[in-house]
C-alpha positions as CSV (number, residue, x, y, z in Angstrom):
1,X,0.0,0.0,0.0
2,X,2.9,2.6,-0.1
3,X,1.1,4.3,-3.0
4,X,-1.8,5.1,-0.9
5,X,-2.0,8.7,0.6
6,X,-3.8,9.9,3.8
7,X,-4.8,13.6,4.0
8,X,-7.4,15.9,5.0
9,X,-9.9,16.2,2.5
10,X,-10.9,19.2,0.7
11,X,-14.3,20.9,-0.8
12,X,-13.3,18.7,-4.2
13,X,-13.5,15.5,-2.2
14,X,-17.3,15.8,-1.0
15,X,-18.7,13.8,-3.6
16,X,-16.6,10.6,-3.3
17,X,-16.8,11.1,0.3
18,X,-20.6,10.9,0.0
19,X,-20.5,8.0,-2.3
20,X,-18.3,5.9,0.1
21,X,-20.8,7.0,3.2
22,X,-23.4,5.7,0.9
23,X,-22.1,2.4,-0.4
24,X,-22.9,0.5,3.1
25,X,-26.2,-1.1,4.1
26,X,-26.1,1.7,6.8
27,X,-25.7,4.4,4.8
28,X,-28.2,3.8,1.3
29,X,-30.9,4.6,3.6
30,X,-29.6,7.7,5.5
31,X,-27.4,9.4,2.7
32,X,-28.6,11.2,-0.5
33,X,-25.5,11.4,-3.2
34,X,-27.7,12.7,-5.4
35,X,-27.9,16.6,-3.4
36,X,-24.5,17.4,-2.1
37,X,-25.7,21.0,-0.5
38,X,-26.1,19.9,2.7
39,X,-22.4,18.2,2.6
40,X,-21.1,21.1,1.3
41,X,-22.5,23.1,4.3
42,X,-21.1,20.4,6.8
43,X,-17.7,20.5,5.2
44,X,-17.2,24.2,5.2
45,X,-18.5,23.9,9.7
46,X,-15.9,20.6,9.5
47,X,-13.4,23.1,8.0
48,X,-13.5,26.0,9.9
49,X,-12.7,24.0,13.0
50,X,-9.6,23.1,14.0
51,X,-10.7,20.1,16.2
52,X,-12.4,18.4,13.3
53,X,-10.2,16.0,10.9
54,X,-11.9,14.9,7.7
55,X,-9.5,12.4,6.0
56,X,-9.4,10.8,2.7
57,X,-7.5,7.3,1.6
58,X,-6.0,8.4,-1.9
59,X,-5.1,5.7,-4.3
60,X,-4.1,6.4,-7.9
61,X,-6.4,9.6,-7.7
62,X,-9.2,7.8,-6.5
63,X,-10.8,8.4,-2.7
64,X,-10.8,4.7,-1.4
65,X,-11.4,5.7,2.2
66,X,-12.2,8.7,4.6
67,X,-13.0,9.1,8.0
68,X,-13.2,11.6,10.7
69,X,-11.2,12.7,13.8
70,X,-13.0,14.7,16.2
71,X,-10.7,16.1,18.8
72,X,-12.5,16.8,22.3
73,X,-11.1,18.5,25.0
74,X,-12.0,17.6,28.6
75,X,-12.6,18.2,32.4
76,X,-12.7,14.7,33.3
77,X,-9.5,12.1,33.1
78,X,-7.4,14.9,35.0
79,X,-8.2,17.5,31.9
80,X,-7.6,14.9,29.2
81,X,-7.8,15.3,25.6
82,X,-10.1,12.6,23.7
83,X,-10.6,12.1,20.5
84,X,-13.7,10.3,18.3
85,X,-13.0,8.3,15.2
86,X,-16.2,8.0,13.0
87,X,-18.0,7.7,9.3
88,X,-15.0,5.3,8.8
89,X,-15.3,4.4,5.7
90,X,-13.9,1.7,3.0
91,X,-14.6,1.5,-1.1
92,X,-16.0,-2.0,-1.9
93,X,-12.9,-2.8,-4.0
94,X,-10.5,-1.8,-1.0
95,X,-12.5,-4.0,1.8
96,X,-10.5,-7.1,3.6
97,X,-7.0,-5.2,2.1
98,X,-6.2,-3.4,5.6
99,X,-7.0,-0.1,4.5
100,X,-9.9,0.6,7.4
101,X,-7.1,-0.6,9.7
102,X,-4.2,2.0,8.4
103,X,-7.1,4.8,7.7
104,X,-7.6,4.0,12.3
105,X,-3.9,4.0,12.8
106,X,-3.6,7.7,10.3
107,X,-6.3,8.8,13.2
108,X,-4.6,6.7,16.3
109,X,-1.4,9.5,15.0
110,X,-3.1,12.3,14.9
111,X,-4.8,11.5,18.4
112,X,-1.1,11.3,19.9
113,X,-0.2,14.1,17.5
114,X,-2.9,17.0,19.8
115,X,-2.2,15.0,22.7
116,X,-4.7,13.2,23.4
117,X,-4.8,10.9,26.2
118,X,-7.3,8.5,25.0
119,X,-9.4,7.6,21.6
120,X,-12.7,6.1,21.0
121,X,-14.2,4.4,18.0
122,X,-17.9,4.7,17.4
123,X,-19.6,1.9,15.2
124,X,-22.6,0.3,14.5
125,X,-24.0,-2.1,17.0
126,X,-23.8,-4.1,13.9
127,X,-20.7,-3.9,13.0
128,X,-17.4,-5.9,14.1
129,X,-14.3,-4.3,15.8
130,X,-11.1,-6.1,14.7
131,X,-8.5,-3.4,15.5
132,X,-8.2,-3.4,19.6
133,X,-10.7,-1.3,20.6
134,X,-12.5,-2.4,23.8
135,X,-16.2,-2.0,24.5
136,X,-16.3,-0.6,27.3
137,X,-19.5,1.7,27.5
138,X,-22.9,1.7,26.6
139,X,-23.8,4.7,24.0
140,X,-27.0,6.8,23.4
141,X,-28.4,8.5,21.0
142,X,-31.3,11.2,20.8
143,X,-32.6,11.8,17.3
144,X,-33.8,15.9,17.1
């Protein structure tokens, strides 16, 4: 994989981004590829905040993966730093190749990178965690 590239994405990245968010059984029924507007507004809150990391998996000049980094900082932990990792995302052709793995370990970096002291992975209930994560908590969630 050394000609795979990890950055932050950019506006020009929203619709592949999309595409990959919507190329899951999760995601074809909550994502519409088809109006990008109210990406484009998300990117450009994503963007103007420093604690935000939206990252793309480059591969020949094609986006094969993205994820993002949120980075939180805290009160509890003794003041800790904590980062999110979520929306991780793999192409269909990339899947089993270890790319979800190195796309974790980009944000796993960047976590030690703004000093964080500790990094959570949110996923599906229905989904399988293979990289070392540990449940350890019970989540919520409050639809507005």
């Amino acid at each position: 994989m050394s000609d795979l590239e990890i950055r932050r994405a950019t506006a020009d990245d929203i619709p592949a981004i999309v595409a990959l968010l919507a190329d899951d059984p999760l995601g074809a029924r909550r994502e519409s590829p088809d109006d990008l507007t109210p990406y484009r507004a998300a990117f450009d809150r994503l963007a103007g905040d420093p604690n935000q990391h939206l990252a793309v998996a480059v591969r020949d000049g094609r986006t094969v993966g993205t994820l993002q980094l949120t980075v939180i900082p805290g009160l509890s932990r003794r003041g800790a730093t904590r980062s999110v990792i979520e929306g991780v995302r793999v192409h269909a052709d990339e899947r089993g190749s270890g790319l979800g793995s190195r796309l974790v370990q980009w944000a796993i970096d960047t976590s030690r990178r703004e000093v964080c002291r500790l990094v959570q992975l949110t996923s599906d209930a229905t989904r399988v965690e293979r990289l070392g994560f540990e449940a350890s908590h019970l989540g919520f969630k409050y639809h507005l």
